[in-house]
C-alpha positions as CSV (number, residue, x, y, z in Angstrom):
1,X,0.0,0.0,0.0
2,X,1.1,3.6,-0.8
3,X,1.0,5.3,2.0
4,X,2.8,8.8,0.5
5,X,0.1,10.1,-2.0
6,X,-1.7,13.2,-2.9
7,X,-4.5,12.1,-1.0
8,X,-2.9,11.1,1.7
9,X,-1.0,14.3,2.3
10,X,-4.7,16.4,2.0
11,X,-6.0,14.1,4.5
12,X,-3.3,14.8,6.9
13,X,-2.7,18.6,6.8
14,X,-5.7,19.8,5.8
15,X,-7.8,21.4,7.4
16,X,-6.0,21.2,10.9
17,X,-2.5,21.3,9.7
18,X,-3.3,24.5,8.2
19,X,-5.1,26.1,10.5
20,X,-2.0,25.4,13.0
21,X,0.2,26.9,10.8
22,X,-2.1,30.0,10.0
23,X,-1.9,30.5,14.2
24,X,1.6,30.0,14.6
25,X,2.2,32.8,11.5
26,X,0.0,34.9,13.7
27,X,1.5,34.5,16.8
28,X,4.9,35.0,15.9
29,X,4.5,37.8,13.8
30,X,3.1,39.9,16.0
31,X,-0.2,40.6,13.9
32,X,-2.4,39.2,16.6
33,X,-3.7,42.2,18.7
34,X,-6.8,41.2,20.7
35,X,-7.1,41.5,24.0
36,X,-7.1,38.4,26.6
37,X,-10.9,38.6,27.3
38,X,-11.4,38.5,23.4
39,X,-9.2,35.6,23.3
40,X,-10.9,33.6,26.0
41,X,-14.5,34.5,24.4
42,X,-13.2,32.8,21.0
43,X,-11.9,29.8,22.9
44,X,-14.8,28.7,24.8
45,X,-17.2,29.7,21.0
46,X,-14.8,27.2,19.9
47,X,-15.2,24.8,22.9
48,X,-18.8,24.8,22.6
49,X,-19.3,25.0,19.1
50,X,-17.3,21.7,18.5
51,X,-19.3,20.4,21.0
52,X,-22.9,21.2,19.9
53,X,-21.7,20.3,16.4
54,X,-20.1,16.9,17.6
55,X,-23.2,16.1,19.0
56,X,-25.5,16.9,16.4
57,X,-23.2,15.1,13.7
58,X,-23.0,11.9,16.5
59,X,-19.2,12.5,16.6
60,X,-18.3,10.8,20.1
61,X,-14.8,10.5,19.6
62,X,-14.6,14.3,18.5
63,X,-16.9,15.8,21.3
64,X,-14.9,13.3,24.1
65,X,-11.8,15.1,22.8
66,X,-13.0,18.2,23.4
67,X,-14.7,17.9,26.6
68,X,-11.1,16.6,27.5
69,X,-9.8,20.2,26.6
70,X,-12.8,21.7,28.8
71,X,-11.5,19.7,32.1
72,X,-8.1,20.8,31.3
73,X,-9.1,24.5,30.9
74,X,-11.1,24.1,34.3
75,X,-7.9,22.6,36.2
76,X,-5.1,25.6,35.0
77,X,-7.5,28.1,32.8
78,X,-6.8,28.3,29.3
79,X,-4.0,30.8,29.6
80,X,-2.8,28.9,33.0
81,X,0.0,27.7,31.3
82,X,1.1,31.7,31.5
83,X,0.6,31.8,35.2
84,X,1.9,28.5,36.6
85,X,4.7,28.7,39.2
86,X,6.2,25.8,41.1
87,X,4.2,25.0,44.3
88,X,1.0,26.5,43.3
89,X,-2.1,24.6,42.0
90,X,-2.1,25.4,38.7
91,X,1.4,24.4,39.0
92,X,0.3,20.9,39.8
93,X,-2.6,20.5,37.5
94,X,-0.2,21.7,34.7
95,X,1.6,18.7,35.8
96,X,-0.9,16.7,35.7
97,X,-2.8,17.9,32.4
98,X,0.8,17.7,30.3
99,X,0.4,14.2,31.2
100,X,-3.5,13.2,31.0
101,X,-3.9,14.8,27.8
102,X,-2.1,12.9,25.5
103,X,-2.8,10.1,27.0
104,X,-6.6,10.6,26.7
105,X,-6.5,11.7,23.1
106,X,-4.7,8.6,22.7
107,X,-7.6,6.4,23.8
108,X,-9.9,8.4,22.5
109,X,-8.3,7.7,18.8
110,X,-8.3,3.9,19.5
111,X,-12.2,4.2,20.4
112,X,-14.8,3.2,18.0
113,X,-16.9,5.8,16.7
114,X,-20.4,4.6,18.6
115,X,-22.5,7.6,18.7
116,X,-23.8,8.7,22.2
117,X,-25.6,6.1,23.7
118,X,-25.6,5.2,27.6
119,X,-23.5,2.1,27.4
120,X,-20.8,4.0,25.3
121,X,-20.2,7.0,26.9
122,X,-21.4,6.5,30.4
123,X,-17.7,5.0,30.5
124,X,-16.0,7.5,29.2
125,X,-17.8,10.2,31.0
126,X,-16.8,8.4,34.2
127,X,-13.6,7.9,33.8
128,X,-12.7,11.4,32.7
129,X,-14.7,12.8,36.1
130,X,-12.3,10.4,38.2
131,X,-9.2,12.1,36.1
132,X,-10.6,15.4,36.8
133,X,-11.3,14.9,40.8
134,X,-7.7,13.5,40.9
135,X,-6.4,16.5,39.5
136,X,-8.6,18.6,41.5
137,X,-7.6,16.8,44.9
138,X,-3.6,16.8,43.8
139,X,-4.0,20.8,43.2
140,X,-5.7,21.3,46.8
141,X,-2.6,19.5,48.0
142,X,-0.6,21.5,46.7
143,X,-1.9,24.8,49.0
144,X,-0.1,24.4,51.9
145,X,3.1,23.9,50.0
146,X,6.0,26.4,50.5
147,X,6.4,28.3,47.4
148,X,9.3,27.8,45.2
149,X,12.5,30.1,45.4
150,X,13.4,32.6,42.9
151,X,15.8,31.1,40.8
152,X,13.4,27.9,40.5
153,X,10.6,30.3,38.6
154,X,13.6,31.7,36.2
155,X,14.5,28.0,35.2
156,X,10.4,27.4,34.8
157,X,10.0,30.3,33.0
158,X,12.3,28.7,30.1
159,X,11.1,24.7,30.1
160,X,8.5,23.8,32.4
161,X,7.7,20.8,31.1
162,X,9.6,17.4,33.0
163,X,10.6,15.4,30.6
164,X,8.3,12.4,30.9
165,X,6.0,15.1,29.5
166,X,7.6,15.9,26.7
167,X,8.1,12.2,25.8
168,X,4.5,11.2,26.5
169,X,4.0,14.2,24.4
170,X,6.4,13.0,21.4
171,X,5.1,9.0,21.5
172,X,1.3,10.0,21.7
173,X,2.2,12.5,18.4
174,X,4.2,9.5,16.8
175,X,0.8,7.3,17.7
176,X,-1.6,9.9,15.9
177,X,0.3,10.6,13.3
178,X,0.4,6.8,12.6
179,X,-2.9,6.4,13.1
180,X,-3.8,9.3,10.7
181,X,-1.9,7.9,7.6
182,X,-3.3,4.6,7.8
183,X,-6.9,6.2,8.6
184,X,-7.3,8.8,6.4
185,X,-9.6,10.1,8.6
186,X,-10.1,14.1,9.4
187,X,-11.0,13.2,12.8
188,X,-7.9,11.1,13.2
189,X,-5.7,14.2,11.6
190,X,-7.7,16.8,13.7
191,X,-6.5,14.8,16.8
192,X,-2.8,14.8,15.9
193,X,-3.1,18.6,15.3
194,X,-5.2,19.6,18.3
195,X,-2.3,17.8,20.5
196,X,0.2,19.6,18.5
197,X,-1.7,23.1,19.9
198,X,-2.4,22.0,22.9
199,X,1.2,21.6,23.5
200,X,2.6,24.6,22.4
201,X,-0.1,26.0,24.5
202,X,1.2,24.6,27.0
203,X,4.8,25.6,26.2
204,X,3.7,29.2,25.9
205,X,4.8,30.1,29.5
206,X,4.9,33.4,30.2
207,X,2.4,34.9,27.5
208,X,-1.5,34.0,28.8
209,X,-2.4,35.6,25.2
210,X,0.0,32.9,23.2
211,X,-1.5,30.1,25.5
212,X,-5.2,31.0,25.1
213,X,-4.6,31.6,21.1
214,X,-3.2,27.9,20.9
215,X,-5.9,26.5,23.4
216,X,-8.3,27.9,21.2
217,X,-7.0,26.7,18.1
218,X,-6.8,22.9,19.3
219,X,-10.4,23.3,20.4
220,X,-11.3,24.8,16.9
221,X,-9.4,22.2,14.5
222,X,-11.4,19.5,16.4
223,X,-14.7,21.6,15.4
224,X,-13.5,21.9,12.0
225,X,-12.7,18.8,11.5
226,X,-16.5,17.7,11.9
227,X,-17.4,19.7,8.9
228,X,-14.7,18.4,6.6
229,X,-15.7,14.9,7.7
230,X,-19.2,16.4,6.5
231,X,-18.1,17.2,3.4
232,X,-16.5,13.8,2.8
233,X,-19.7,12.3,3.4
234,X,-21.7,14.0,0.7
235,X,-18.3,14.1,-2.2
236,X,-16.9,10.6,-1.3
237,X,-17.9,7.6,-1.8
238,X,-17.5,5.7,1.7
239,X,-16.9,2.2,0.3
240,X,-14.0,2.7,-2.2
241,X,-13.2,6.4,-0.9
242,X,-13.4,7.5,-4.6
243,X,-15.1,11.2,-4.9
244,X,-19.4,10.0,-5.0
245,X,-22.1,11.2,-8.0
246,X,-22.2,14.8,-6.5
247,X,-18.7,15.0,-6.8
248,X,-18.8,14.1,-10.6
249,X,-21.6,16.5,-11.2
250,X,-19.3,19.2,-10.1
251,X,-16.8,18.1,-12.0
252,X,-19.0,17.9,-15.0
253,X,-20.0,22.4,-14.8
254,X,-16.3,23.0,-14.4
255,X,-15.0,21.1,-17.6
256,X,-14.0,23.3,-20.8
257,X,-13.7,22.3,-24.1
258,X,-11.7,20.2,-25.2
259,X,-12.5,17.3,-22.5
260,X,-13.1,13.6,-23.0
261,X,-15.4,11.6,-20.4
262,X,-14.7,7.4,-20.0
263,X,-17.7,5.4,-18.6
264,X,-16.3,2.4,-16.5
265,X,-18.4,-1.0,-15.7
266,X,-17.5,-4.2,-13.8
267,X,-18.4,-7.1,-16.3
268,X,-20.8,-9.6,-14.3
269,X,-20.5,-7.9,-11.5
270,X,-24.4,-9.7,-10.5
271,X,-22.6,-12.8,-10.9
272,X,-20.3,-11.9,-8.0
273,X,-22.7,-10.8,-5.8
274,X,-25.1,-13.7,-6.8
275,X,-22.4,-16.5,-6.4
276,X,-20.6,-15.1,-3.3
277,X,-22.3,-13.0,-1.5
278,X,-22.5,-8.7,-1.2
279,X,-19.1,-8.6,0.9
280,X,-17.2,-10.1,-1.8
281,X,-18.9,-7.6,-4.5
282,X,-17.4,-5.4,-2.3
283,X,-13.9,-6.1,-2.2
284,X,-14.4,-6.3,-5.9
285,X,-15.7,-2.8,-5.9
286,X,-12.6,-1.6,-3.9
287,X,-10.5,-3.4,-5.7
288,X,-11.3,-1.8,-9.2
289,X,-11.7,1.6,-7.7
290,X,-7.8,1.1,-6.5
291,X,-6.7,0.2,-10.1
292,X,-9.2,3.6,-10.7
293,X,-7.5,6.0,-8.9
294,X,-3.8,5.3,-10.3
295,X,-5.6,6.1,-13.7
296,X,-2.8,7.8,-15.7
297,X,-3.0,10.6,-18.1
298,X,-4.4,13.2,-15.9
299,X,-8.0,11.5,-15.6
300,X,-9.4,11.3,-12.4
301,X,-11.9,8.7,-11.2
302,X,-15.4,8.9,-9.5
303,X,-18.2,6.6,-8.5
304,X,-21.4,7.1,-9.8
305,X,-23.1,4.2,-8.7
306,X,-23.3,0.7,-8.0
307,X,-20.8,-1.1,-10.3
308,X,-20.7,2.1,-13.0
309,X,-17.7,4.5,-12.7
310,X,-16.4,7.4,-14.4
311,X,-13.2,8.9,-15.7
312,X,-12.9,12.4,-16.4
313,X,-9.5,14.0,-18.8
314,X,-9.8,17.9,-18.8
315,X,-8.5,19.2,-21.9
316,X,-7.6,15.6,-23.2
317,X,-9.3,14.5,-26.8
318,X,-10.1,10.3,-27.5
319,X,-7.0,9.7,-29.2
320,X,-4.8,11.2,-26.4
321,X,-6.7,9.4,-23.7
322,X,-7.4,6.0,-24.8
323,X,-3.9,4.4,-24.6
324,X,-4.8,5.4,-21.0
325,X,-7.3,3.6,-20.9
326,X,-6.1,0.6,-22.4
327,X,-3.4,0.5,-20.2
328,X,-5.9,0.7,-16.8
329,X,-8.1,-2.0,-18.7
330,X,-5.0,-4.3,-19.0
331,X,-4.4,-3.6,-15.3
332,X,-7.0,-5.1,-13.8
333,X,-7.4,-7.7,-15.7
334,X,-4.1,-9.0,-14.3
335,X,-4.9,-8.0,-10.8
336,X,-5.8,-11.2,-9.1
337,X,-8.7,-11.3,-6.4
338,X,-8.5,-14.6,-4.0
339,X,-11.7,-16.3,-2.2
340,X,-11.9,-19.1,-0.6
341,X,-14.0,-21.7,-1.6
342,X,-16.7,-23.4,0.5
343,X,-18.6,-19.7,0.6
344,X,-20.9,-19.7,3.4
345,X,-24.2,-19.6,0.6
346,X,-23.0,-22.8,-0.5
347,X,-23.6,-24.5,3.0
348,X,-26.9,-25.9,3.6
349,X,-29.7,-23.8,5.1
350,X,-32.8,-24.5,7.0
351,X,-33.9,-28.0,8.4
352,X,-30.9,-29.8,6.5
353,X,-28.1,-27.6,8.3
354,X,-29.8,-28.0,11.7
355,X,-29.8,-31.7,11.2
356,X,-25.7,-31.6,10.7
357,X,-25.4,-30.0,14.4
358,X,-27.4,-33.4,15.4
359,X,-24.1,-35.2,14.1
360,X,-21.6,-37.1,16.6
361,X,-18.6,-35.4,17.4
362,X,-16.8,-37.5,15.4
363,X,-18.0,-36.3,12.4
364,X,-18.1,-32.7,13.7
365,X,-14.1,-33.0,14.2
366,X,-13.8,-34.5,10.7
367,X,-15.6,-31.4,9.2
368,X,-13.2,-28.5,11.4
369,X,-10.1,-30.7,9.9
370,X,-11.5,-30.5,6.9
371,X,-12.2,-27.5,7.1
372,X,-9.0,-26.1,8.6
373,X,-7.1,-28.0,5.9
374,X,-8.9,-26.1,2.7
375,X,-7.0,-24.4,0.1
376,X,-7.5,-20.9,-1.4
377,X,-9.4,-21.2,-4.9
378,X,-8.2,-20.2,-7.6
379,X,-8.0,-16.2,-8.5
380,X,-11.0,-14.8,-9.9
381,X,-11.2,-13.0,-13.0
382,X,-12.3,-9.2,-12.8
383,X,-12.8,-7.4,-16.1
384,X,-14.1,-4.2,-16.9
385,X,-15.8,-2.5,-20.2
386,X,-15.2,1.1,-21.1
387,X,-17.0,3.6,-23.3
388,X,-15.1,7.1,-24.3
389,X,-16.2,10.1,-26.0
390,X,-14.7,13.4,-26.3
391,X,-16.5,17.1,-26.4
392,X,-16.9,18.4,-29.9
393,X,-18.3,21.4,-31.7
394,X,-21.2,20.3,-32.6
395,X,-21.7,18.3,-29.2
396,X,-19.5,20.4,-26.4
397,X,-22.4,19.4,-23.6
398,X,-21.5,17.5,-20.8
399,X,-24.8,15.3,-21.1
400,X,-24.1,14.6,-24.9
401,X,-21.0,13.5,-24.0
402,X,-22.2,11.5,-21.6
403,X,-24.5,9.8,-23.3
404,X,-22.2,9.2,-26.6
405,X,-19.6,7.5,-23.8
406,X,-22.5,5.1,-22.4
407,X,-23.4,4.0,-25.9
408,X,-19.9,3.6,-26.3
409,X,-20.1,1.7,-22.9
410,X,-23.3,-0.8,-23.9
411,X,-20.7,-1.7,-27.7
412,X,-18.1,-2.8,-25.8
413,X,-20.0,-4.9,-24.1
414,X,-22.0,-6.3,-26.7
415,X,-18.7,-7.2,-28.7
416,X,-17.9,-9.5,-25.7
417,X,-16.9,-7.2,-22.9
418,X,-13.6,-6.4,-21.0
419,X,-12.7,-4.1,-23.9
420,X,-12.3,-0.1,-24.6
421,X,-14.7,1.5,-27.5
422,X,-14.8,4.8,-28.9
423,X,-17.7,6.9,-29.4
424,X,-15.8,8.5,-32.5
425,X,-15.1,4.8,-33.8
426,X,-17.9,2.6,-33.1
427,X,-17.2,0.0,-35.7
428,X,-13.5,0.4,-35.7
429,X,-11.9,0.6,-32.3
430,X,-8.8,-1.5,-32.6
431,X,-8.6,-2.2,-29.0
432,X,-9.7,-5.8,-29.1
433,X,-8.5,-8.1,-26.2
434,X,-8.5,-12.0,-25.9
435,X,-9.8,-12.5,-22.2
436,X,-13.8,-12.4,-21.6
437,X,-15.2,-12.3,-18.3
């Protein structure tokens, strides 16, 4: 798998990488002039806007995250950071938050996303409350402690931080970042980069305005992060993570002459979900829309729906395109896709399986053996027919196009499938191949 793509890199960095960076230009360039009050207004907009938001969108993992920035705001403020000075309390709930923090957006990242039912977050909401009495009974402690001498809060004011912090800190990053890459996920990304400004919140001693600018950006890049998940929703498809329908009617009022549109369908794709079941007409599906997205020549790739797919070439004619093409049919007719035979629709139903639970145990054990001891299948064969046409003069609409590419679509396969035809060539396309699915 390639983890270093275009896609990959968007998923990471945008939006929260981003919007980090945008603070950090801020901060350090002086240009941020609002007061401390104005500052703390934004943060807690951001802290409850996330949270309504998370909420309505039933984004547990998201609204836990920030309700774990809220408890840490109670115990040192969100400009504590600014304030803290060995032997006070917010001294020790620093401590303590520098710790919990990364730790609990850890966990939270390893959750599954389960909405906000009682069994789910009852939990959650439990064990956070025992962290924040914790801190709150470790702070009280800390009261009747002397204070700390003068040369002590000059070495604080340059790294507060121990450094079991920092590498709790660094290994909870490494975690998310991980965890992000393989996801893809803006709420895995928004947790990486909300960590990243809660520590430099945190590392902001000495400046309550720096600490309550980065407090509020971690608590905003979680709320943004709800809307570009949003947004994925209604332009991706979920299943093979290729942009959806909408998506492709987008595309479709953008294009400029000259353009070229390729119509994509799985040959006897029925017959896969007939034979072996929806899961495995799935990982057909995802495997096609892989071969899909590598699609060379500047083309990219949507779903429109069900087994159908589309290729869109800005500013590319037939005859610059379909060696393309050719070249991505030829692709995945060598990919190989693996089952393993005995599928579960081939087993007996009804009375006759129930009567094979009434068998002894010695046939029982012979079956598992058996069982145990089968052998992949062989690979299936996955073809796919395509359909091109190209923009012209007389026909520079999208929805001529279109139609011209499905008619080229329905001639490949009625000259046998797993072919490429061309809407300008109907009985003269070149591109023959020997396979048929």
């Amino acid at each position: 798998m390639q983890v270093w793509n275009n896609a990959t890199v968007k998923s990471l960095f945008v939006p929260g990488g981003i919007l980090l960076t945008g603070v950090a230009v801020l901060v350090y360039s002086g240009w941020l002039t609002l007061a401390l009050p104005a500052l703390s207004f934004l943060y807690y907009c951001a802290l409850i806007g996330g949270m309504l938001l998370a909420w309505r969108f039933h984004s547990s993992r998201t609204f836990f995250a920030l309700l774990v920035l809220f408890l840490a705001g109670q115990a040192v403020g969100p400009s504590g950071a600014g304030r803290a000075s060995p032997g006070t309390p917010e001294w020790i709930a620093l401590q303590a938050v520098a710790l919990l923090v990364p730790l609990n957006f850890v966990l939270i990242a390893a959750m599954h996303e389960r909405g906000f039912t009682v069994s789910s977050t009852a939990p959650v909401v439990l064990f956070l409350f025992v962290q924040s009495v914790v801190v709150a009974v470790l702070g009280r402690a800390a009261e009747g402690l002397p204070a700390a001498p003068a040369r002590e809060h000059h070495l604080v004011a340059s790294a507060f931080l121990p450094g079991y912090a920092l590498l709790v800190f660094a290994v909870a990053g490494i975690f998310l970042l991980v965890r992000s890459l393989l996801t893809r996920k803006p709420a895995d990304s928004a947790l990486l980069w909300s960590l990243a400004a809660y520590f430099l919140s945190l590392r902001s001693n000495g400046s309550g305005r720096t600490s309550t600018v980065y407090s509020a950006s971690a608590a905003c890049i979680l709320a943004v992060s709800i809307i570009e998940n949003s947004y994925l929703l209604a332009y991706h498809d979920e299943l093979t993570t290729l942009p959806s329908r909408r998506a492709f009617n987008d595309a479709l009022l953008r294009l400029q002459d000259p353009y070229s549109i390729a119509m994509v369908d799985i040959d006897h794709f029925k017959r896969f979900n007939d034979t072996y079941g929806h899961e495995t007409g799935d990982q057909v599906l995802r495997l096609v829309a892989a071969s899909l997205a590598r699609v060379t020549g500047g083309g990219e790739a949507y779903r429109c729906g069900g087994e159908e797919f589309a290729i869109l070439f800005p500013g590319k004619t037939t005859a610059e395109v379909v060696d393309h093409l050719e070249q991505l049919r030829a692709t995945i007719e060598a990919s190989e896709f693996r089952m393993r035979s005995g599928d579960r629709r081939q087993v007996p139903r009804g009375p006759d399986r129930r009567n094979q639970r009434t068998r002894s145990r010695t046939r029982k054990g012979d079956a598992i053996r058996e069982l145990a001891q089968e052998k992949s299948s062989a690979p299936l064969s996955v073809t796919v027919s395509m359909g091109v046409a190209s923009s012209t003069k007389e026909k520079p609409h999208a929805d001529h196009v279109l139609q011209a590419a499905d008619k080229a679509l329905y001639r490949a396969k009625a000259n046998g499938r797993n072919r490429v035809e061309m809407a300008s060539t109907p009985r003269r396309s070149r591109l023959r191949t020997a396979g048929i699915a």
